[in-house]
C-alpha positions as CSV (number, residue, x, y, z in Angstrom):
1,X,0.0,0.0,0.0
2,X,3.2,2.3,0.6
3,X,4.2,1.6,-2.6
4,X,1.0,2.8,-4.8
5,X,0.8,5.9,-2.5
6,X,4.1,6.5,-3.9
7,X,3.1,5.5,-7.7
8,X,0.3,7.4,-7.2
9,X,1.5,10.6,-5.6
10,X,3.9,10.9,-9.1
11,X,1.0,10.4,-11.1
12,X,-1.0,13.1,-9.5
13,X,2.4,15.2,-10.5
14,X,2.8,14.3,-13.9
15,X,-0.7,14.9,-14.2
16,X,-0.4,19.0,-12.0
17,X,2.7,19.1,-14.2
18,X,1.3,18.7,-17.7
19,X,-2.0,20.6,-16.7
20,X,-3.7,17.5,-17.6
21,X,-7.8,18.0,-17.2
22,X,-8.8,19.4,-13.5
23,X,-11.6,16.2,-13.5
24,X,-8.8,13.5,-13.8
25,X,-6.7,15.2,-11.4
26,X,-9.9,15.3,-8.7
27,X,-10.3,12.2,-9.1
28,X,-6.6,11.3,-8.4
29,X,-6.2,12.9,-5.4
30,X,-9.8,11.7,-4.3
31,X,-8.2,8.0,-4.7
32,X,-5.1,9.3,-3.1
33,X,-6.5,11.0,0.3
34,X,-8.4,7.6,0.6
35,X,-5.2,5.3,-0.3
36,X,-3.1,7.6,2.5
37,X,-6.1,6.8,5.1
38,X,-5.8,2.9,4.5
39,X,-1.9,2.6,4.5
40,X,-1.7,4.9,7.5
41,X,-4.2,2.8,9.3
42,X,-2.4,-0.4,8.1
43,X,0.7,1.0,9.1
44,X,-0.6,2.2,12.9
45,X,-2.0,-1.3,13.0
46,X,1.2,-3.0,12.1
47,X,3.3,-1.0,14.7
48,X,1.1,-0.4,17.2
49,X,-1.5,-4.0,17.4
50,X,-4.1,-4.0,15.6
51,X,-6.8,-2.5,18.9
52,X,-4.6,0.7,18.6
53,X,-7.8,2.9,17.9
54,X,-9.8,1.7,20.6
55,X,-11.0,4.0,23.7
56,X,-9.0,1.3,25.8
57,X,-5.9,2.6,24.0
58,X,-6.7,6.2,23.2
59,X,-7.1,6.6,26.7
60,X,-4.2,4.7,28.1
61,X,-0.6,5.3,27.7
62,X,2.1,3.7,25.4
63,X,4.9,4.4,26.6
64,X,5.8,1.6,28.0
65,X,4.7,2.5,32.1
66,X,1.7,0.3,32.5
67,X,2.5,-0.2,35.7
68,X,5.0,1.2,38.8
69,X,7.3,-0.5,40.8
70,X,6.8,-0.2,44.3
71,X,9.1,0.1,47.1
72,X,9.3,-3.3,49.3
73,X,9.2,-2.9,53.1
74,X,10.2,-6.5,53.5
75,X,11.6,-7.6,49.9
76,X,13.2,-11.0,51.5
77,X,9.6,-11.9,52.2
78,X,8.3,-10.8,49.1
79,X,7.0,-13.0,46.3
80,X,10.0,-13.2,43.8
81,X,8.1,-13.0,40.6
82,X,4.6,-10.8,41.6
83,X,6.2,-8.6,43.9
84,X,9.8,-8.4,42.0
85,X,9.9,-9.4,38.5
86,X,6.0,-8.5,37.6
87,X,6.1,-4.9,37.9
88,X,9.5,-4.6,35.9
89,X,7.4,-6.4,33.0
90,X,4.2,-3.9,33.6
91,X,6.4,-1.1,33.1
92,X,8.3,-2.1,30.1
93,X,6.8,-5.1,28.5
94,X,2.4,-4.7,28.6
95,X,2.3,-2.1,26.7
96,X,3.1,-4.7,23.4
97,X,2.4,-7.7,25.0
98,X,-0.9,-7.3,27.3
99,X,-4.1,-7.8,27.5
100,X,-5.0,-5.3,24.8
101,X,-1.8,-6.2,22.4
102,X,0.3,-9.0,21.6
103,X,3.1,-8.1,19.1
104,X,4.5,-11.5,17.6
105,X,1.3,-13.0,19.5
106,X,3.2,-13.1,22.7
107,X,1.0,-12.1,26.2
108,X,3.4,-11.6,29.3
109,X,0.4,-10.6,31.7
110,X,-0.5,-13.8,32.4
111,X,1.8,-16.0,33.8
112,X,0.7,-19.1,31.5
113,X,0.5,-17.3,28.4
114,X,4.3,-16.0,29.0
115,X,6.0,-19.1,30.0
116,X,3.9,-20.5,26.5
117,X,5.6,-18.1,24.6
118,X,4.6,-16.2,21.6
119,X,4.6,-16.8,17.3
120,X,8.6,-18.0,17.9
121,X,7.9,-20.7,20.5
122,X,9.0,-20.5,24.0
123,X,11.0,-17.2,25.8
124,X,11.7,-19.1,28.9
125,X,13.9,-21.8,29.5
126,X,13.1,-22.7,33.8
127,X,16.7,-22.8,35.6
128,X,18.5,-21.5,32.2
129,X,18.5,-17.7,31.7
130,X,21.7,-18.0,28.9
131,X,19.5,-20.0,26.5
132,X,15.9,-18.0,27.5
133,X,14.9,-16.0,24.4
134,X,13.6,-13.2,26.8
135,X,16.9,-12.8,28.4
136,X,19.1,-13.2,24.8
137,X,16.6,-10.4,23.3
138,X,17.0,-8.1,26.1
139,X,21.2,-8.1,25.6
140,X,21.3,-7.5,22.0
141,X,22.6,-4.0,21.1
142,X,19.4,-1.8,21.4
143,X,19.8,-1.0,17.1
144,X,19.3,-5.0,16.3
145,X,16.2,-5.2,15.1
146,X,15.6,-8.4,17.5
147,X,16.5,-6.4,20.7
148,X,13.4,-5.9,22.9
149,X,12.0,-3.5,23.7
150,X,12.4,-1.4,20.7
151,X,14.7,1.4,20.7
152,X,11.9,3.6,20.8
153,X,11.0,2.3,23.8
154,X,12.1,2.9,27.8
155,X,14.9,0.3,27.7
156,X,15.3,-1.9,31.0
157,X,17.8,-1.4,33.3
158,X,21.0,-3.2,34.3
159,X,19.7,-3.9,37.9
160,X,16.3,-5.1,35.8
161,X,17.9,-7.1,33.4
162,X,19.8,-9.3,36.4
163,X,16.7,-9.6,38.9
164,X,14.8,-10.9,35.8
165,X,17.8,-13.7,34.8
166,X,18.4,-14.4,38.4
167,X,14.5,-15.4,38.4
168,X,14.8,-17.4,35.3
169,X,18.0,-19.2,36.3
170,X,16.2,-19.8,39.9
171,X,13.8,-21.9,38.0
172,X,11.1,-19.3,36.8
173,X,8.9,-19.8,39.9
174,X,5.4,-18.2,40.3
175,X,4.7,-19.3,44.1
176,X,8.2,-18.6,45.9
177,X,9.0,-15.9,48.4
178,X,12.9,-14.0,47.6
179,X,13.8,-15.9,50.3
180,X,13.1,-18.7,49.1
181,X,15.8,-18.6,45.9
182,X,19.5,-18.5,46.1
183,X,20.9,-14.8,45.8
184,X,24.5,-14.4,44.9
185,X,26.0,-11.4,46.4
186,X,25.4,-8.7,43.6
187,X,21.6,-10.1,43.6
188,X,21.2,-9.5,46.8
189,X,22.8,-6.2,46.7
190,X,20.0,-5.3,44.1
191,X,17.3,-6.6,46.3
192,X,18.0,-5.0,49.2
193,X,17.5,-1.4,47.2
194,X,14.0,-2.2,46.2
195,X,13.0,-1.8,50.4
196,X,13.1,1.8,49.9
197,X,13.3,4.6,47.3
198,X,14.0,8.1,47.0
199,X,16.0,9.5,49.6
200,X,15.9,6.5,51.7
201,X,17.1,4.0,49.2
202,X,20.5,2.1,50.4
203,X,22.6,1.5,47.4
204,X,24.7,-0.7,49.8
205,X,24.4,-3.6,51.8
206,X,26.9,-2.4,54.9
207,X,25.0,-0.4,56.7
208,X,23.2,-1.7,59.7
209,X,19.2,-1.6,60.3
210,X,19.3,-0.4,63.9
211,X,19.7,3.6,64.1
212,X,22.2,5.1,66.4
213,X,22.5,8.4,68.3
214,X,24.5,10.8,66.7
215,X,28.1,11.7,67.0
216,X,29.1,14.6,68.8
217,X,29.7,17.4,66.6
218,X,32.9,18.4,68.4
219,X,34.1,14.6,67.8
220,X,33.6,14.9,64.3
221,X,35.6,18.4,63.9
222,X,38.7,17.1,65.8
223,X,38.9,14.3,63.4
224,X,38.8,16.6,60.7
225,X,41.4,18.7,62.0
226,X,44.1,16.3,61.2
227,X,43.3,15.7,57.8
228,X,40.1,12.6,58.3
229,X,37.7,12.7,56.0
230,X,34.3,12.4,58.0
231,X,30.8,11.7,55.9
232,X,27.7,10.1,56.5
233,X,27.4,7.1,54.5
234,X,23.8,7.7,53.6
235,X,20.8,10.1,54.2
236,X,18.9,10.0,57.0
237,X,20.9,8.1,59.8
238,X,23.8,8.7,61.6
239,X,26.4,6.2,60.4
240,X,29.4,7.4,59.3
241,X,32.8,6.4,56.8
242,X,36.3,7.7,57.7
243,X,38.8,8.4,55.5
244,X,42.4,8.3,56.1
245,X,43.8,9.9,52.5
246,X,44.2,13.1,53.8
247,X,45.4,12.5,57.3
248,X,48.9,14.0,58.7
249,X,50.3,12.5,61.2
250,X,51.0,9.0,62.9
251,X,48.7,6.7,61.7
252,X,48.6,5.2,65.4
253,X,47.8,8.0,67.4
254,X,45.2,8.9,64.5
255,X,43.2,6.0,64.9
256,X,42.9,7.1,68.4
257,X,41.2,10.6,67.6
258,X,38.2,8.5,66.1
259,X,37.9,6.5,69.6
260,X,34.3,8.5,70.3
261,X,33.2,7.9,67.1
262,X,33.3,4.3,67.4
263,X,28.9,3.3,67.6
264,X,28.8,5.0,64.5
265,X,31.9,4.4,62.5
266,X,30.6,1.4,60.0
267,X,33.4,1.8,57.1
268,X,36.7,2.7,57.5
269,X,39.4,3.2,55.3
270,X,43.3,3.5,55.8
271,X,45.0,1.8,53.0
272,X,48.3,3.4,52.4
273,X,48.6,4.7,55.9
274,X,51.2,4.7,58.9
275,X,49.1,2.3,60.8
276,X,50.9,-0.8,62.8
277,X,49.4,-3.6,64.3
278,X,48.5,-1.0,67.7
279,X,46.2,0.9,65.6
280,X,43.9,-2.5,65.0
281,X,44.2,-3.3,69.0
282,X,41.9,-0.1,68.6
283,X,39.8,-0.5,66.3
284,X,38.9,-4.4,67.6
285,X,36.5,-1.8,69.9
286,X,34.8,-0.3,66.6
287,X,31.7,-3.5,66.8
288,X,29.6,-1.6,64.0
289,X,32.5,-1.5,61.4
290,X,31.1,-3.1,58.5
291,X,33.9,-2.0,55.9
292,X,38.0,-2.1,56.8
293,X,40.3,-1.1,54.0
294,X,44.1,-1.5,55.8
295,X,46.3,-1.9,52.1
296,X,49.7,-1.2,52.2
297,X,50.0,-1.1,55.2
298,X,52.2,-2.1,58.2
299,X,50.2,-4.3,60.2
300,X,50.9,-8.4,60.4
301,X,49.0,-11.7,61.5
302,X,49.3,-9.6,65.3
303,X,47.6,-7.0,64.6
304,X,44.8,-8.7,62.0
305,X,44.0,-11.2,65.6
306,X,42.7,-8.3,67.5
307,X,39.7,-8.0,64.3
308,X,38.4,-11.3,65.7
309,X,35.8,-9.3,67.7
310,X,34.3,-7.5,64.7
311,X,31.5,-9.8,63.9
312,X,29.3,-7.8,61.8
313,X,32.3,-6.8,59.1
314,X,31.3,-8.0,55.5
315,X,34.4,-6.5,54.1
316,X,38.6,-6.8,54.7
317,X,40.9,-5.3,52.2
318,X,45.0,-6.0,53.2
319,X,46.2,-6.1,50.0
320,X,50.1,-5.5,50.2
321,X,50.7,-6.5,53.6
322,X,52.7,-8.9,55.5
323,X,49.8,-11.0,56.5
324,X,50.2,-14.9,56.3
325,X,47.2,-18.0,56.0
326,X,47.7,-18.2,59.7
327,X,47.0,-14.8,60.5
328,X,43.7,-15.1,58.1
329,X,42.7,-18.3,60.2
330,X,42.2,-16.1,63.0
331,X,39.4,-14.6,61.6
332,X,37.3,-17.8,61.1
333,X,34.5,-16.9,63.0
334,X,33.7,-14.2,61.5
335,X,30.8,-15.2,59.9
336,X,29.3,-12.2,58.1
337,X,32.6,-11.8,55.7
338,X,32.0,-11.6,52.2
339,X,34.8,-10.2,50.8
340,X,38.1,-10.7,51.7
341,X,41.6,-9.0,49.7
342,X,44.6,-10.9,49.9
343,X,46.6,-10.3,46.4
344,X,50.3,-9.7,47.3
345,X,50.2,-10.8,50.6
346,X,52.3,-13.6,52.2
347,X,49.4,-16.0,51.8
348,X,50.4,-19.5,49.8
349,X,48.7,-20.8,47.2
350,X,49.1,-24.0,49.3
351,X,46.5,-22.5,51.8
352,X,43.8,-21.5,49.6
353,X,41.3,-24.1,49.5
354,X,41.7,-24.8,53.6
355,X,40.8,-21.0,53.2
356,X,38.1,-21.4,51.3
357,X,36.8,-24.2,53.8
358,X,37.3,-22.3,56.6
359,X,35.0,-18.9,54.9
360,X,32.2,-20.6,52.6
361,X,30.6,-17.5,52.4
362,X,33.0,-15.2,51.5
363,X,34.5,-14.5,48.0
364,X,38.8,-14.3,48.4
365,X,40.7,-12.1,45.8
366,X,44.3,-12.8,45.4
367,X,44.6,-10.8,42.7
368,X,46.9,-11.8,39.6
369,X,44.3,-12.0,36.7
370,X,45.4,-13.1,33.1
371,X,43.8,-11.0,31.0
372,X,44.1,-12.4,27.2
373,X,44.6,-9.6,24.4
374,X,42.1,-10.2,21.7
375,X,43.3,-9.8,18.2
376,X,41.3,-6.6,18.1
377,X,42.5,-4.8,20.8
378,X,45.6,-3.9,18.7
379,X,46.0,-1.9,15.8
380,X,49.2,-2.0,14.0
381,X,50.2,1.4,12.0
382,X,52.8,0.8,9.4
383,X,54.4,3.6,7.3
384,X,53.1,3.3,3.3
385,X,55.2,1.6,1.2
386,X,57.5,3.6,-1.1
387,X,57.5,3.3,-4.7
């Protein structure tokens, strides 16, 4: 139909352009208007569904935000594909695959008319995200013609994109709580920022629920005198990160200044600092620290024993230190680690996997990746050749 507007658009010029008679050229343009009318309606029908003059669609929107995601106030007890993955698809799938539209004859508002699949067979493979169609249409570049949603349309986020392949490699289930499903650490990381938005919103895990008082504003200042760097580490509550980059002085007798601060100090970072093993004897006394950055430093297996006491810390950085596998063992029962740095420390490769045994939980770094260079990361410039 696109084409014979086209033929017939040139005929109603050759026709204006060799002042043919005024009765042929009415009746061209009559046949025209009405050919425009068809192939426009064909062509809204064809990009939009074929219900997209309805009152049903005239009145509601189409730009992809059917629906809104929520906050959570309890997203571990949360239903993992209603409560989670559901409103990401309301907000950036229904609008061509609901109720009132199904491009490629695909529904995804009802939960057996999505896991049947649409014109192409099935989108979801149960326990295998790599091989779902859903998931290999939502990581092509957003130009392919195959990549979903459209260009045109609001494009999913990162964060969106994982909660919906960690649902599909958990099995696709309908009728199971988050807590319920295994979350790797990133995953739960992402879930833990749906509890809250706005202001409120925690874009990291290491922060503890209980509030605390807080500090003293004099405490705070006399840190900052020698060169700490003192800031909250999110709005609305009194926890706080310190700093060590800018500090002058001792590293020892530093660590001391931050003594008062201790209930709310939570992350804490000193890597490249003149701290010993005395400075952690302190800090063992810090219970909230969640965070402890001590790289390049001077402290050794004595000093990493007094961190025994710190139960709630998720995360240990010594990169560059003296520390050994026994001094690490001391830390077994800490049971909340997740992360812990060891690349270019005195730890064998001998010790790893009694490491690993003794922290299940945690992921251990020791650095020294192989990172292959692909043919096309080089370009070789060579002068022309002379004649």
């Amino acid at each position: 139909m696109g084409i014979g507007v086209a033929l017939l658009s040139w005929v109603l010029w050759l026709n204006q352009k060799r002042k043919g008679d005024g009765f042929d050229r009415a009746l061209i343009s009559i046949a025209l208007f009405g050919l425009i009318l068809i192939t426009g309606h064909l062509g809204g029908s064809l990009t939009h569904g074929s219900g997209y003059l309805s009152f049903s669609n005239i009145y509601s929107s189409d730009s992809g935000s059917v629906g809104s995601i929520k906050p959570l106030p309890n997203v571990q007890e949360a239903m993992a594909y209603q409560d989670v993955v559901k409103p990401i698809l309301e907000t950036k799938c229904y609008s061509c695959h609901g109720a009132n539209k199904q491009k490629g004859k695909l529904r995804m508002d009802d939960s057996l008319a999505l896991m049947k699949g649409g014109k192409d067979g099935e989108i979801i493979e149960p326990g295998n995200a790599v091989n779902s169609e859903m998931i290999k249409r939502l990581l092509l570049p957003v130009d392919n013609e195959d990549h979903m949603p459209p260009k045109e349309r609001p494009q999913l986020k990162e964060d969106e994109v994982a909660l919906i392949h960690w649902w599909i490699s958990s099995g696709a289930p309908f009728d199971k709580k988050v807590k319920d499903l295994q979350q790797p650490e990133r995953i739960k990381t992402i879930l833990i920022a749906l509890q809250s938005t706005g202001e409120d919103r925690l874009a990291l895990p290491d922060i503890p629920d209980k509030p605390v008082e807080p500090a003293a504003e004099s405490d705070i200042q006399k840190a900052k005198s020698v060169g700490i760097i003192i800031l909250p580490v999110a709005q609305n509550n009194n926890y706080l990160m310190a700093n060590f980059i800018t500090a002058a002085g001792n590293g020892d007798s530093l660590v001391k200044i931050l003594s008062p601060l201790k209930k709310q100090l939570v992350w804490l970072k000193m890597g490249s600092s003149t701290i010993s093993d005395s400075a952690l004897r302190i800090i063992s006394s810090f219970h909230n620290l969640r965070r402890l950055q001590i790289d390049h430093t001077q402290v050794t297996d004595t000093g990493l024993a007094y961190l025994k006491d710190l139960t709630e810390l998720r995360y240990l950085n010594v990169v560059g230190t003296r520390i050994t596998a026994k001094g690490v063992k001391e830390l077994k029962d800490l049971k909340n680690l997740q992360s812990l740095y060891l690349y270019q420390t005195e730890v064998d490769s001998l010790s790893r996997q009694e490491l690993k045994q003794l922290f299940p939980k945690a992921t251990i770094d020791y650095g020294g990746y192989n990172v292959p260079t692909l043919t096309t990361d080089t370009t070789i410039v060579k002068p022309p050749k002379k004649d």
